[in-house]
Every structure is written in structure tokens, then in C-alpha cells.
N, C-alpha and C positions, 0 to 999 in steps of 0.2 A: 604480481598482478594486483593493481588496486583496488579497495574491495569498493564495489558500490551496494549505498544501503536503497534500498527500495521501500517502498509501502506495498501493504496488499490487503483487501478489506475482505467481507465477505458480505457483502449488500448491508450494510449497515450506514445509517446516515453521523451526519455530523452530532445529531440531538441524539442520538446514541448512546447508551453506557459503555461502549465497546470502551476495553483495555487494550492499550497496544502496546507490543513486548517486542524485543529485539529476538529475532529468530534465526536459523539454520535452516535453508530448503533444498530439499534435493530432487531430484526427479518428479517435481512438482507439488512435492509434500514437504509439509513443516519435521523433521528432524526433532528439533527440542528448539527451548526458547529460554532464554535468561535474562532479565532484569528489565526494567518498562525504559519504554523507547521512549527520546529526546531527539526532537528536529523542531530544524528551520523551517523548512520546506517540502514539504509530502502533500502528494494526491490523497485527500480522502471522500469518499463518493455520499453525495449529496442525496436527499431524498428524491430528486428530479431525474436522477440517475445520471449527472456529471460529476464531475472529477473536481473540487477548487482545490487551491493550493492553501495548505493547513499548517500551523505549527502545534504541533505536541509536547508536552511537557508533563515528565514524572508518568508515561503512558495515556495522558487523557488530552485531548485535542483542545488546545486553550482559546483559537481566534481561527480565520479562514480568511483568503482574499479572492479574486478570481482565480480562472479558469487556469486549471494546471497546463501545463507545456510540460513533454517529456516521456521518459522510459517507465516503467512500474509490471511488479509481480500482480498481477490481476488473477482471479480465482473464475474461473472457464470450466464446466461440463467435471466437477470435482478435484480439480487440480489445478496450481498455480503456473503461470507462463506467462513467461517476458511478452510485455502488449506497450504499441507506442502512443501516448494517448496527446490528441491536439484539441487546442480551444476546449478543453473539457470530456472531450469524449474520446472512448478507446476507439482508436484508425483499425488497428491491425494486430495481431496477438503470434507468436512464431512457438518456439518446443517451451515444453515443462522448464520450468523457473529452475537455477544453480546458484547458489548462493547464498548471502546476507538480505534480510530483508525484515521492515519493520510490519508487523501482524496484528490486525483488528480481531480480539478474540471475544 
């Protein structure tokens, strides 16, 4: 099965210190985390409270474009879960996150 990497914040904006670390989640909890995440294209939530689509590099968020399109690990009432987020904002959120995913910590 191919692994898909996610993003998942925890209310943290772009102007943020947050570190982002490649992780392990399981039934909605982060697991462990090893070494700072590198991506193209991750949702990271903006102080407005939308989603743009961000590149990260060495774990720190180097530039942002618009409005993400797509799937993302979202952090929901203490736990993470697969949520589908359009034009910037999360639609709909379904069970606890499984997975790989990259974590604003």
C-alpha cells in the first residue's frame, strides 16, 4: 500500500515557530516522530483559519501559495483524523488518522 504523507497542525499559523517532523500516527495519536519534514505541497493553517498550500523545508515552512485542495491529518476535539479540506477549509473529517504524516509541533 502506498504510503501517503499528510500534514497536520495544531492551530498554529504560518508566522509560527512550529517544527514540522515526519511522524507515525495511530488511532489518532502521534506514535513517535523522526527527522524534520521536507515537502512540496502541505496544507498549513493560516492565522484566518484556512488551509494554503505551503512548502517546508529542513521542518520549517519556507513560502505558501493559495488555498490547499485535498486530504490532510487535522487535529479535531484531541485527536487526529483524516478531514477533506476544499478552497482552504476543512468540508468534512471521517475516523482517527493511520498513518504517515508530517506534524506542526
Amino acid at each position: 500500500m502506498k504510503k501517503i504523507i499528510f500534514v497536520a497542525l495544531m492551530l498554529a499559523s504560518f508566522s509560527s515557530a512550529a517544527a514540522y517532523e515526519n511522524c507515525r500516527v495511530a488511532n489518532g495519536s502521534v506514535m513517535s516522530c523522526a527527522g524534520w519534514a521536507q515537502s512540496g505541497s502541505e496544507p498549513v493553517l493560516q492565522a484566518d483559519g484556512s488551509y494554503h498550500e505551503c512548502t517546508i523545508s529542513n521542518g520549517q515552512v519556507t513560502s505558501c501559495r493559495g488555498w490547499y485542495q485535498g486530504s490532510a491529518a487535522i487535529m479535531r476535539d484531541g485527536s487526529y483524523h483524516s478531514c477533506s479540506i476544499s478552497n482552504g477549509q476543512v468540508m468534512s473529517c471521517g475516523p482517527w488518522y493511520q498513518g504517515d504524516a508530517i506534524i506542526g509541533r
